[in-house]
C-alpha positions in Angstrom: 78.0 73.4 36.0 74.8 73.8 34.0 73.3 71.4 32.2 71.0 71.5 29.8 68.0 68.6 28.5 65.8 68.8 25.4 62.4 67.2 25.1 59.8 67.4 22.3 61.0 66.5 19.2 59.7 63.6 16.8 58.2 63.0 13.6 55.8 65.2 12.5 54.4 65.6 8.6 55.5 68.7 6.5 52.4 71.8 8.0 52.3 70.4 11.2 53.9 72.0 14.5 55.9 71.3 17.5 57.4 72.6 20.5 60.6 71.8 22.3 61.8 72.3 25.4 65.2 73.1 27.1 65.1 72.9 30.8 68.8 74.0 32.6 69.7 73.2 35.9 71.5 75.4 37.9 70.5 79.1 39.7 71.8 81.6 36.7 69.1 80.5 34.1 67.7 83.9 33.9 70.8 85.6 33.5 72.0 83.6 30.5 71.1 83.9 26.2 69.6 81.0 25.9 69.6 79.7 21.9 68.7 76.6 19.4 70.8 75.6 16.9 70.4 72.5 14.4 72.5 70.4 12.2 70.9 68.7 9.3 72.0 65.2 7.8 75.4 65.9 5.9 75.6 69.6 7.1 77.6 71.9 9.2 75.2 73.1 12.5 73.2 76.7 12.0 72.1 78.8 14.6 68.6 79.3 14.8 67.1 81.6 17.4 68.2 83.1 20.3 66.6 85.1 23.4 68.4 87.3 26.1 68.2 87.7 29.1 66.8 91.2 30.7 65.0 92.3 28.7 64.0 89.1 26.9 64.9 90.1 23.4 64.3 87.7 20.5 65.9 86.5 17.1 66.3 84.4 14.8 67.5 83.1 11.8 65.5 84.5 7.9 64.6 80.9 7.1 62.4 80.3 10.0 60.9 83.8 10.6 57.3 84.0 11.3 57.5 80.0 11.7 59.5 79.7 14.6 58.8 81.4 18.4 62.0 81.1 21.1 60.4 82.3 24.5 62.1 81.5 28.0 60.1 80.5 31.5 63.1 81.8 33.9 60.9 80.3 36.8 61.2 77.2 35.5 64.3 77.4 33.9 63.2 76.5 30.6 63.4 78.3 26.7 60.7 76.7 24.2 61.1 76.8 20.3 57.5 76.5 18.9 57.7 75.2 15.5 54.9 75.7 13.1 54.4 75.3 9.3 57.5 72.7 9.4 59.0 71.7 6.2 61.1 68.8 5.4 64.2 71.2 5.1 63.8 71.3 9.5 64.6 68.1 10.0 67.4 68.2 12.1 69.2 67.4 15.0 68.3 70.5 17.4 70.4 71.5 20.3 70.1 73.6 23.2 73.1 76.4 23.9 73.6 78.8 27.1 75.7 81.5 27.1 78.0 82.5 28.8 80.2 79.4 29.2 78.8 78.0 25.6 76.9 74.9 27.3 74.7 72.4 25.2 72.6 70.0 25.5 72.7 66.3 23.9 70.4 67.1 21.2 67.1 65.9 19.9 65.7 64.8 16.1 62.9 66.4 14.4 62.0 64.4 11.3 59.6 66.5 8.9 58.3 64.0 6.5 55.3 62.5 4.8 
């Protein structure tokens, strides 16, 4: 069973940047989509960016283009979401999802605030 553990979140003030990490246990890391998704105060979770497997291809949703870089580390079985130019509207609870099997991690907060 994979499971997955985000680090990096926190408060951070509305321009500022950071990076989160997803590391997944377990031997089929590089063949999985590997994804963020958030869920603000009050609203129904959003996916946010995903990246394949082979080939690595990227996306992600329009409100975080050119903000917002998913990129994987297969040998150490970790995806990162850099997060630059954040705005209060981020802050969110941001989760973690492999597919297949649709496994996510617990979650982490990033606050965007002054």
């Amino acid at each position: 069973q994979v499971q997955l553990v985000e680090s990096g979140g926190g408060l951070v003030q509305p321009g500022g940047s950071l990076r989160l990490s997803c590391v997944a246990s377990g031997s089929s890391f590089r063949l999985a989509a590997m994804g963020w998704y958030r869920q603000a105060p009050g609203k129904q979770r959003e996916w946010v960016a995903t990246i394949t497997s082979i080939p690595p291809r990227t996306y992600s949703t329009d409100s975080v283009k050119g903000r917002f870089t998913i990129s994987r580390d297969n040998d150490k079985n970790t995806v990162h979401l850099q997060m630059n130019n954040l705005k209060p509207e981020d802050t969110a609870v941001y989760y973690c999802n492999a597919s297949p099997g649709d496994v996510w991690g617990k979650g982490i907060l990033v606050t965007v605030s002054s």
